[in-house]
DOVEX-784373 format. One record per residue (C-alpha): residue in three letters; x, y, z. Coordinates in steps of 0.1 Angstrom, whole numbers, plus 5000, padded with zeros to 4 digits. Example, Ala and Ser with C-alpha at 12.3 -4.5 7.8 and 13.67 -1.06 7.14 Angstrom:
REM residues 2
<r 'ALA', <5123, 4955, 5078>>
<r 'SER', <5137, 4989, 5071>>
REM end
This chain:
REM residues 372
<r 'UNK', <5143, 5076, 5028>>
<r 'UNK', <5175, 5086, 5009>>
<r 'UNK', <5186, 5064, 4984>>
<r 'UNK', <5212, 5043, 4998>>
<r 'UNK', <5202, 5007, 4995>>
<r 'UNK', <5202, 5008, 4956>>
<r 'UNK', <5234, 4988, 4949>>
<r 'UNK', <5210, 4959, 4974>>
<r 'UNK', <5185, 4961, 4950>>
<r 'UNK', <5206, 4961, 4921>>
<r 'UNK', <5219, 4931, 4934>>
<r 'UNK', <5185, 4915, 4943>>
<r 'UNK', <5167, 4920, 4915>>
<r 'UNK', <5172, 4887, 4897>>
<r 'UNK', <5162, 4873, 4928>>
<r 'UNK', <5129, 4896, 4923>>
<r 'UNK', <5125, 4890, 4891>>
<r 'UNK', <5125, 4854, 4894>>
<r 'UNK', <5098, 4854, 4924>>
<r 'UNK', <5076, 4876, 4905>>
<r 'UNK', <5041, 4866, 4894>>
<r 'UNK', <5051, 4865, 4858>>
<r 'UNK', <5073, 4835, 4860>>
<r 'UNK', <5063, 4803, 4847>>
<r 'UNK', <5056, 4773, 4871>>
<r 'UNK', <5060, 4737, 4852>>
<r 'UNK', <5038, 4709, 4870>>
<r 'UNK', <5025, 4728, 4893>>
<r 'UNK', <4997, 4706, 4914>>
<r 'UNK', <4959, 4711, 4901>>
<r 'UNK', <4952, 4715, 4940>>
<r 'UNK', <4980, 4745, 4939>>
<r 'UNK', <4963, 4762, 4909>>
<r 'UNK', <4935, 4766, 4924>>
<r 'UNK', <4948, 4776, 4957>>
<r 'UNK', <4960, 4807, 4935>>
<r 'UNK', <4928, 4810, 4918>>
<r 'UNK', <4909, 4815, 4952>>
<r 'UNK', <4936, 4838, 4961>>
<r 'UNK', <4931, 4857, 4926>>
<r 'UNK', <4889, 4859, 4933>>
<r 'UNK', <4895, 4877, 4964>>
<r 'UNK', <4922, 4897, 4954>>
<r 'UNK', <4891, 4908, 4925>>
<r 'UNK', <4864, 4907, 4949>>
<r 'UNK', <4880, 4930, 4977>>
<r 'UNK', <4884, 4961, 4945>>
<r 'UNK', <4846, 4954, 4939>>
<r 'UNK', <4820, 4930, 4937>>
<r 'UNK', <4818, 4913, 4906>>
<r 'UNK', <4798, 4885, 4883>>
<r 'UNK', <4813, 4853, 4870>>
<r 'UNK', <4815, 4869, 4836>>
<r 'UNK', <4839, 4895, 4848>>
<r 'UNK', <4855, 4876, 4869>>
<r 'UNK', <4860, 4849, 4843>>
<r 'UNK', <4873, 4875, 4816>>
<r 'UNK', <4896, 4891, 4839>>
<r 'UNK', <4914, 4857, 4856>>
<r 'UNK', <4913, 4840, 4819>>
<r 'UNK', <4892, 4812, 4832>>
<r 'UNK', <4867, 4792, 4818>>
<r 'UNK', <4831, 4793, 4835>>
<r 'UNK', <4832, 4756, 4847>>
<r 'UNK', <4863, 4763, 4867>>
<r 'UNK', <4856, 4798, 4878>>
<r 'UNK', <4824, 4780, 4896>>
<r 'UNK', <4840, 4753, 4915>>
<r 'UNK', <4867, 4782, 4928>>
<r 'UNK', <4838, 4801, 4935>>
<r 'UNK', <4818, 4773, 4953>>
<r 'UNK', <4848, 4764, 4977>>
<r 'UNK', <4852, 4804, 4989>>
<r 'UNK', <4814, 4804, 4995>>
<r 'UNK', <4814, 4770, 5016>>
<r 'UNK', <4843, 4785, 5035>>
<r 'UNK', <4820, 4813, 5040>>
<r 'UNK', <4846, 4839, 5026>>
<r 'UNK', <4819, 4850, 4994>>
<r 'UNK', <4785, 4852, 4995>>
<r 'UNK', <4759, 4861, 4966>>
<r 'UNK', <4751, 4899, 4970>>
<r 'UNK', <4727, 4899, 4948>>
<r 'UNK', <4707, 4896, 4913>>
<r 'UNK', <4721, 4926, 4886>>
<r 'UNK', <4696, 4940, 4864>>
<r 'UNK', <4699, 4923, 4828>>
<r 'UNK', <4678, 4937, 4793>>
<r 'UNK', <4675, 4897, 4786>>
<r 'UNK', <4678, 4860, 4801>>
<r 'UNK', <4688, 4853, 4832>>
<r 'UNK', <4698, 4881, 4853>>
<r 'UNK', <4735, 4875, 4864>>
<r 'UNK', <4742, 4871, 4899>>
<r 'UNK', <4765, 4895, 4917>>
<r 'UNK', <4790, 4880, 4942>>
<r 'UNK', <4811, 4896, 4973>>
<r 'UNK', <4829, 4894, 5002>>
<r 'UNK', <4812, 4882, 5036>>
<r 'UNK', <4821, 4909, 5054>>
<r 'UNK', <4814, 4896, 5085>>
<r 'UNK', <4836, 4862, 5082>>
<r 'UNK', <4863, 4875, 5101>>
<r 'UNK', <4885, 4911, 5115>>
<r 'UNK', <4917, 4931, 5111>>
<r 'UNK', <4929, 4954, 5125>>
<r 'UNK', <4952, 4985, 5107>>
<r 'UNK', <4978, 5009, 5126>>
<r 'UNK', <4990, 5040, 5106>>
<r 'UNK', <5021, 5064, 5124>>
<r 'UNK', <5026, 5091, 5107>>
<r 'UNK', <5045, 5122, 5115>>
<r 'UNK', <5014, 5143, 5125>>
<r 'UNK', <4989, 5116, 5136>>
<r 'UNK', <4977, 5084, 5146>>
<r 'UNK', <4950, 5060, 5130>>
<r 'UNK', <4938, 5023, 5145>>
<r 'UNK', <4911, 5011, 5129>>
<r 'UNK', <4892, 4976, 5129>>
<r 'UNK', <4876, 4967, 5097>>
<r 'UNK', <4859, 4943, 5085>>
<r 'UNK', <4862, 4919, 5054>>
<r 'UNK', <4854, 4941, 5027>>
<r 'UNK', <4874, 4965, 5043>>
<r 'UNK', <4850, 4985, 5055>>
<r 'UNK', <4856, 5009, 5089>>
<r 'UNK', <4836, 4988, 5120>>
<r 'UNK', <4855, 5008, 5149>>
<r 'UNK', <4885, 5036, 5143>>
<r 'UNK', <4902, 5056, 5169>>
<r 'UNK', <4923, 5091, 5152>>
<r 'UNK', <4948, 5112, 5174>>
<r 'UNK', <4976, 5139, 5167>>
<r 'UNK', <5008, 5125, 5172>>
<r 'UNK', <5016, 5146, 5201>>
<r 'UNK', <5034, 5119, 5217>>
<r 'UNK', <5070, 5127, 5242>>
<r 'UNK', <5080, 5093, 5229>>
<r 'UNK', <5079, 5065, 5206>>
<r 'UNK', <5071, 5045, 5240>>
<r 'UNK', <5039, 5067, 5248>>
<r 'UNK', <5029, 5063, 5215>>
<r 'UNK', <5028, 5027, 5213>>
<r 'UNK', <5013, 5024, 5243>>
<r 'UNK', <4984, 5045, 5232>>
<r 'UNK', <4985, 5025, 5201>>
<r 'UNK', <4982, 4988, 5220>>
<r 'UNK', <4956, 5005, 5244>>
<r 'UNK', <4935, 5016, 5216>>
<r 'UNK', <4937, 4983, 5197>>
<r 'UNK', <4923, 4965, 5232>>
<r 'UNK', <4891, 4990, 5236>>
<r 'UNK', <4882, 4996, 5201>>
<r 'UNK', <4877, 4954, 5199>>
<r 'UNK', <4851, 4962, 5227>>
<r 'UNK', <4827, 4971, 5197>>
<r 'UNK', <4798, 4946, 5190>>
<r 'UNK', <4808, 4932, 5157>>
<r 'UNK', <4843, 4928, 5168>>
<r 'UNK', <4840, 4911, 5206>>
<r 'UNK', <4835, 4878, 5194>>
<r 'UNK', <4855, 4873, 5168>>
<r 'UNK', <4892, 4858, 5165>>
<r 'UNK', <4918, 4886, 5154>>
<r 'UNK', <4942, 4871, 5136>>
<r 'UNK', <4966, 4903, 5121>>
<r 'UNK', <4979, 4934, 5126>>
<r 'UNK', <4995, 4959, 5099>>
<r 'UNK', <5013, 4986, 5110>>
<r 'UNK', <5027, 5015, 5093>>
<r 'UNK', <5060, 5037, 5104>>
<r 'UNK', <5067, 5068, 5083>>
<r 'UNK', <5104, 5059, 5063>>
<r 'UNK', <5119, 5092, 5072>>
<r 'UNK', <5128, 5092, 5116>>
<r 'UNK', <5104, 5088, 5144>>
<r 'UNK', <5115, 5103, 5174>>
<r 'UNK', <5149, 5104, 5162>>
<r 'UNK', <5149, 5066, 5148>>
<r 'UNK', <5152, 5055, 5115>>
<r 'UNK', <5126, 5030, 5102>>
<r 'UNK', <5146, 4997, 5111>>
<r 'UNK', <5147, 5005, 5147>>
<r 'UNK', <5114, 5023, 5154>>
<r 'UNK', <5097, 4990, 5128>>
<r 'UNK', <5116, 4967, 5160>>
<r 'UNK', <5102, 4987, 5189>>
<r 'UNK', <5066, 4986, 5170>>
<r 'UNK', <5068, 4948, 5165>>
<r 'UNK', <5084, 4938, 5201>>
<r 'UNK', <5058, 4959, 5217>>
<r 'UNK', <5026, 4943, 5195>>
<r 'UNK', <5040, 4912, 5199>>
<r 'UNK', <5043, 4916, 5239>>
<r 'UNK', <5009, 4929, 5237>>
<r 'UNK', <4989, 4905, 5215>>
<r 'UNK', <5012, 4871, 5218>>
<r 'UNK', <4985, 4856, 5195>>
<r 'UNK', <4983, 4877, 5168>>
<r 'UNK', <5007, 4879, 5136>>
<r 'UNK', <5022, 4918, 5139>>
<r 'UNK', <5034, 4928, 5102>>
<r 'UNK', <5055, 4966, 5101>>
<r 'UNK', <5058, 4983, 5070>>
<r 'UNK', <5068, 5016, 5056>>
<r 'UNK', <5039, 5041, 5053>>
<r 'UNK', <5049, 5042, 5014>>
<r 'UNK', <5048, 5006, 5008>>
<r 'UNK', <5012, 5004, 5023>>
<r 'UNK', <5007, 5036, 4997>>
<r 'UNK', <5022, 5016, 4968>>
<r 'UNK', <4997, 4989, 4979>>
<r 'UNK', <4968, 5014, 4980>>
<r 'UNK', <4971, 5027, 4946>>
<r 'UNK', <4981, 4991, 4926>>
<r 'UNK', <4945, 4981, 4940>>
<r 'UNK', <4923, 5013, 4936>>
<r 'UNK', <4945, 5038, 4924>>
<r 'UNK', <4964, 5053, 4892>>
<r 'UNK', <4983, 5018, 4892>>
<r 'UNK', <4948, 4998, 4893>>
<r 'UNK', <4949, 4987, 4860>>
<r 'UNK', <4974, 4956, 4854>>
<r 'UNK', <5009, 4976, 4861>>
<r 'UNK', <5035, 4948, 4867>>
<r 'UNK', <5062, 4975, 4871>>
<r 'UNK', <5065, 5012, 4886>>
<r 'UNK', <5075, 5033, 4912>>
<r 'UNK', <5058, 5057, 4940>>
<r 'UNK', <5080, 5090, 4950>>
<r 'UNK', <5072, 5111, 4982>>
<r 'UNK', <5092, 5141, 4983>>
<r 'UNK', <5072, 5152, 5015>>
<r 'UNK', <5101, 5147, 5042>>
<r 'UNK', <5131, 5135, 5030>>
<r 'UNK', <5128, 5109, 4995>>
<r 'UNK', <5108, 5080, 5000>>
<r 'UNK', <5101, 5057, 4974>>
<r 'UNK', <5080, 5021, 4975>>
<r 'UNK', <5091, 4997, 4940>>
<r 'UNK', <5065, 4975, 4922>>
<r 'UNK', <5082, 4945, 4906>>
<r 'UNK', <5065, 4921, 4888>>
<r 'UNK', <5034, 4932, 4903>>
<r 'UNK', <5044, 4926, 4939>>
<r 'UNK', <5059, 4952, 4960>>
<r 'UNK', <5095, 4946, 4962>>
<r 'UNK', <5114, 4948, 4999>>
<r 'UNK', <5146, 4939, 4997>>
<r 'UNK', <5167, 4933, 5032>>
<r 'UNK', <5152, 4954, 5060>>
<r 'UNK', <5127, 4962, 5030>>
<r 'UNK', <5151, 4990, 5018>>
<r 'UNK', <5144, 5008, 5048>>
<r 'UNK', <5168, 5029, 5062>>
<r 'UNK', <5177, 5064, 5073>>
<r 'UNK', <5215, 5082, 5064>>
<r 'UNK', <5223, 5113, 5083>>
<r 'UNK', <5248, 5122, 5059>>
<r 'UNK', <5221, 5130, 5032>>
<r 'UNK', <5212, 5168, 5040>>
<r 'UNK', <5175, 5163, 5018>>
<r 'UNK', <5151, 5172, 5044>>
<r 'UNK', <5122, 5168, 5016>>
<r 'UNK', <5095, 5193, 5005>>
<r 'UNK', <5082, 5202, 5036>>
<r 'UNK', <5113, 5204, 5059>>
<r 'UNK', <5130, 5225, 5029>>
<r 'UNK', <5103, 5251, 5025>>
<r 'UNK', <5085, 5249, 5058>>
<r 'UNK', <5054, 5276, 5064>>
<r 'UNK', <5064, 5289, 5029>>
<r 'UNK', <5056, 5260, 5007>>
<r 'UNK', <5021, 5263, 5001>>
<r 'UNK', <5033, 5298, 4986>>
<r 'UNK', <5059, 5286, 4966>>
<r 'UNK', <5037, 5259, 4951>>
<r 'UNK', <5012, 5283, 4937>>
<r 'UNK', <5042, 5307, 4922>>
<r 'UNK', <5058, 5274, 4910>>
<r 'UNK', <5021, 5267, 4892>>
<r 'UNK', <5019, 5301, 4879>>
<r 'UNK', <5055, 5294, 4862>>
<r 'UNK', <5076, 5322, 4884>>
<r 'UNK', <5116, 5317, 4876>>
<r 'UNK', <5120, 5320, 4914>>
<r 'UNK', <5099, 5295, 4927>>
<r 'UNK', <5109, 5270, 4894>>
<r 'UNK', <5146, 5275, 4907>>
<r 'UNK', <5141, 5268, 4942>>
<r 'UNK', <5116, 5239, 4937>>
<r 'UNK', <5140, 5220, 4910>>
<r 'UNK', <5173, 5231, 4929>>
<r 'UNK', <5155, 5214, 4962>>
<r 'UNK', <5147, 5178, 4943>>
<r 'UNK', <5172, 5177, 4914>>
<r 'UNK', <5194, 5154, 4929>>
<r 'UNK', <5162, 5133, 4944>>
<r 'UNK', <5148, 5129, 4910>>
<r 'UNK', <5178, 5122, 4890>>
<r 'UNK', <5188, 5093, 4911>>
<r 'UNK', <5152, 5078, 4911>>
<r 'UNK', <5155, 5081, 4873>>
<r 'UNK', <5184, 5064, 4871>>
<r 'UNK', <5168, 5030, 4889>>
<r 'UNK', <5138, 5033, 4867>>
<r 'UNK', <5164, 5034, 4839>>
<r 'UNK', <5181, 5004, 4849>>
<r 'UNK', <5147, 4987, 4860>>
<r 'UNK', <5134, 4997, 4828>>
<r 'UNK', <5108, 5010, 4848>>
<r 'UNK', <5084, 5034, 4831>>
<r 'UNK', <5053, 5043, 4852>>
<r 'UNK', <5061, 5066, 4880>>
<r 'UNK', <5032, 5081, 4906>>
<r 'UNK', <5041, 5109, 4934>>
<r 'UNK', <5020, 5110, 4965>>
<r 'UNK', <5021, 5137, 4990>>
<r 'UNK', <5023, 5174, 4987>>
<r 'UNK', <5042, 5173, 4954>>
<r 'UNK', <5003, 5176, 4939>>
<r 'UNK', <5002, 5212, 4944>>
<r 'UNK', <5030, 5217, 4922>>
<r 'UNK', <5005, 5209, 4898>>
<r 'UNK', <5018, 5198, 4857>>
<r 'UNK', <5044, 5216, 4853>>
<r 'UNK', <5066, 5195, 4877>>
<r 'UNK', <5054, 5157, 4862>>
<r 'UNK', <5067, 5175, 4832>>
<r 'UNK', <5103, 5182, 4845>>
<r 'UNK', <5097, 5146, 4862>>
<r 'UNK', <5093, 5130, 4832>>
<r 'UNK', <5122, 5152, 4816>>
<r 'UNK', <5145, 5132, 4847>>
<r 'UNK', <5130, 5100, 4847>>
<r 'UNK', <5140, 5091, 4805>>
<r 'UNK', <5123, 5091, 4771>>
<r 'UNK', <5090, 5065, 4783>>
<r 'UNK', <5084, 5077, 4812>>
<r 'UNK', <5050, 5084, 4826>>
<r 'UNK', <5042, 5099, 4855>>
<r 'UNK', <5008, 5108, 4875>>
<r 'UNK', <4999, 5120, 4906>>
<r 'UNK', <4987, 5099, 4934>>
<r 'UNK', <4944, 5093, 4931>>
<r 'UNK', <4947, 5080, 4966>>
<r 'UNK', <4945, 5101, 5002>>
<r 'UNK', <4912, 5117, 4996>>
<r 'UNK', <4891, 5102, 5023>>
<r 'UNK', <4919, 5085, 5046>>
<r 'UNK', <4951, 5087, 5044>>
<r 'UNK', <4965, 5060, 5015>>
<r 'UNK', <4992, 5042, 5037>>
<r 'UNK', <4955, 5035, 5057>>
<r 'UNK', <4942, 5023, 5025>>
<r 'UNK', <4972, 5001, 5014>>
<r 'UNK', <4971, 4986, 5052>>
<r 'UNK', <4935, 4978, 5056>>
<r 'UNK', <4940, 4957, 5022>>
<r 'UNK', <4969, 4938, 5035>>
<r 'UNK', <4951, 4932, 5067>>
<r 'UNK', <4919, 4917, 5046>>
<r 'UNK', <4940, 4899, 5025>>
<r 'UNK', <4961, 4877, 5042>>
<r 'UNK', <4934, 4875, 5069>>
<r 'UNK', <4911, 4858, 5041>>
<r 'UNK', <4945, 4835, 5036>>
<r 'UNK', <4939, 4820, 5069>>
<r 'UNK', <4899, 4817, 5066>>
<r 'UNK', <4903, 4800, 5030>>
<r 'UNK', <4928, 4774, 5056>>
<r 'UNK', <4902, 4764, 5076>>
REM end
């Protein structure tokens, strides 16, 4: 997505800022603290099981109050003991997780060259999955093999009984079938809503799900509050972490302008790029001209947020990898004095949009159970 919803965010970010995590709540309730404090287990517990040592070092909490958080979320059925870990001495520590099986979700990924539906479970884990090219005539046919696929894949065993509660859905930020993100995000939502009436449809761009994806398990996993995730692929996309939440804006800075001619990596270079890439490795003047002539603009204008952000971390996803160090150098060159930037460690197995949805789905279906 080209960059033209800045002057929205400069705008909006006190507004950010002061509904970020960091800020400082006088009186809140007891009853409301630990509300969050469940909320902060399974945020911990849905990275990786964990014992009430690490769990207590990590939230800052003292044993006696990690327990009773922890003995709520196991009558509500949402953690269960997984098991005894080894210890040299004493008592060995128990292990706690969570129960898979106390509820579904369901995740749909678009993306320019396929589809992805999967159900999982609590932990995340893949129970039923359905993968297609997108070789779809239209956004219509697409969605209606979406909806169909969401309706048999539930078929499956583990999944036939059980309530679903949420749908996340990704749309790529540069156009689908000719529309930008606002308007293909509306058709996806109308036609999940039509189709499951009962069920809480959420629409997203594929790079927000990404940003999601690697602040939980990727090169942002460890306690970033602020940074920034770049995808040069087709046309600029980029996903903002404020205050450790993933900032939208209106329309979640979504958005397409026609007048930008940046067609991205990809749509610059086409057959050619894996080519240029390796030359571009190899430090050729050609290929180092092209490459930084192509993104120059891109990257100076990202820096320039990060600058007045005071943003510092930066990761790009995507193709931009094969450009290997010698462009997070020139990145960091663009980006200002502190900068640091890092490649994407998500996308190995499934794509990490997938990743980042199947964590939102878990999440806030956990909300609801915690509710009951």
């Amino acid at each position: 997505m080209p960059y033209t919803n800045f002057e929205t965010l400069f705008d909006k970010y006190s507004v950010a800022r002061y509904n970020s995590t960091d800020m400082e709540i006088y009186g809140k309730k007891q009853i409301d603290i630990r509300e969050d404090n469940k909320s902060a287990v399974i945020d911990i517990l849905l990275q990786r099981e964990s014992t009430m040592p690490q769990m207590s070092e990590q939230l800052k909490l003292s044993h006696t109050a990690l327990a009773k958080v922890i003995n709520e979320l196991r009558q509500k059925n949402v953690v269960m003991l997984s098991e005894f870990r080894d210890s040299s001495a004493g008592r060995p520590p128990k292990l706690y997780g969570v129960n898979g099986d106390c509820a579904i979700a369901c995740s749909v990924i678009v993306m320019k060259k396929a589809v992805y539906v999967y159900y999982v479970d609590m932990r995340g884990f893949q129970v039923n999955k359905s993968e297609c090219e997108n070789k779809f005539a239209s956004l219509g046919d697409l969605l209606d093999y979406a909806a169909a696929q969401v309706k048999t894949l539930k078929q499956h065993p583990r999944l036939s009984g059980k309530i679903l509660k949420n749908i996340y859905v990704g749309v790529p930020s540069a156009p689908l079938f000719g529309m930008p993100f606002v308007q293909a995000g509306q058709a996806v939502s109308e036609k999940f809503e039509r189709e499951f009436p009962l069920v809480r449809t959420v629409t997203r761009r594929n790079i927000d799900y990404e940003m999601v994806a690697e602040s939980k398990y990727g090169a942002l996993n460890r306690g970033t509050k602020n940074a920034v995730l770049l995808n040069l692929d087709d046309y600029a996309c980029a996903s903002f972490m404020l205050g450790g939440g993933v900032y939208c804006g209106d329309n979640g800075m979504q958005g397409y302008d026609p007048a930008n001619s940046f067609e991205g990596l990809c749509g610059a270079f086409e057959d050619e790029y894996n080519s240029i890439a390796q030359s571009y490795r190899s430090g050729d003047v050609k290929a180092v001209e092209a490459v930084r002539g192509c993104v120059e603009r891109e990257i100076e204008r990202v820096g320039s947020i990060m600058r007045f952000l005071d943003i510092s971390e930066a990761v790009l996803s995507g193709k931009a990898a094969l450009l290997g160090d010698g462009f997070l150098k020139y990145c960091e060159s663009k980006f200002g004095e502190r900068a640091r930037v890092r490649y994407s460690a998500m996308g190995k197995d499934v794509p990490s949009a997938l990743s980042g949805a199947v964590w939102q789905a878990t999440y806030s279906t956990l909300q609801e159970v915690m509710m009951r």
